[in-house]
C-alpha positions as a printed Julia matrix, in Angstrom:
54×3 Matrix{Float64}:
 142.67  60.28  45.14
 143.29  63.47  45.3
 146.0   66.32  44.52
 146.34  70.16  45.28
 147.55  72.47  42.65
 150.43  74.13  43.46
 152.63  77.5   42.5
 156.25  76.85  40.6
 157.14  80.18  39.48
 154.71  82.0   37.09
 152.95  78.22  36.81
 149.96  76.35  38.45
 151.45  72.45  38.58
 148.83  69.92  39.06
 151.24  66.64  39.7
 150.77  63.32  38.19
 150.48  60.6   40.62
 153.3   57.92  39.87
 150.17  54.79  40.17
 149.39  56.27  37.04
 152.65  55.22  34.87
 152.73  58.49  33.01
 155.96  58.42  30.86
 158.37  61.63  31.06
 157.68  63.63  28.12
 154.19  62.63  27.23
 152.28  64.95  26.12
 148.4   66.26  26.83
 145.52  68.04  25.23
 143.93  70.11  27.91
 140.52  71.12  28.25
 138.48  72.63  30.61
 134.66  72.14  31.08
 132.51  75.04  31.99
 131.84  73.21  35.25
 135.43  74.23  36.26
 136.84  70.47  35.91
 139.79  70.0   33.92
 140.69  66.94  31.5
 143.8   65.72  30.38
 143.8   63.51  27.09
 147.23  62.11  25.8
 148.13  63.65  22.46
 148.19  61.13  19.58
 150.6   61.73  16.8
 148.9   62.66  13.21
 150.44  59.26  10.82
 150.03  61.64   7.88
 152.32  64.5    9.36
 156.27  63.84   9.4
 158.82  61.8    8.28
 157.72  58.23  10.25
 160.87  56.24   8.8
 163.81  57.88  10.46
């Protein structure tokens, strides 16, 4: 598959294939390898930071 970065504004948007049942929202580490490619790894939440009962 592939996908073409484009201009929104002052942004680069790579999109997100809907195949890939990304929920709204989610959020992503970002990382990119000196190669030039790019990796996107969901963001976990830390269990010892917050208030995880409300």
């Amino acid at each position: 598959m592939t996908i073409k970065a484009r201009k929104v504004g002052n942004l680069t948007v790579l999109t997100i294939p809907k195949e890939f049942n990304v929920k709204k929202g989610t959020e992503f580490e970002v990382k990119q390898r000196n190669d030039g490619s790019i990796i996107f790894k969901p963001k976990h939440r830390n269990p010892f930071v917050g208030n995880w009962f409300n």
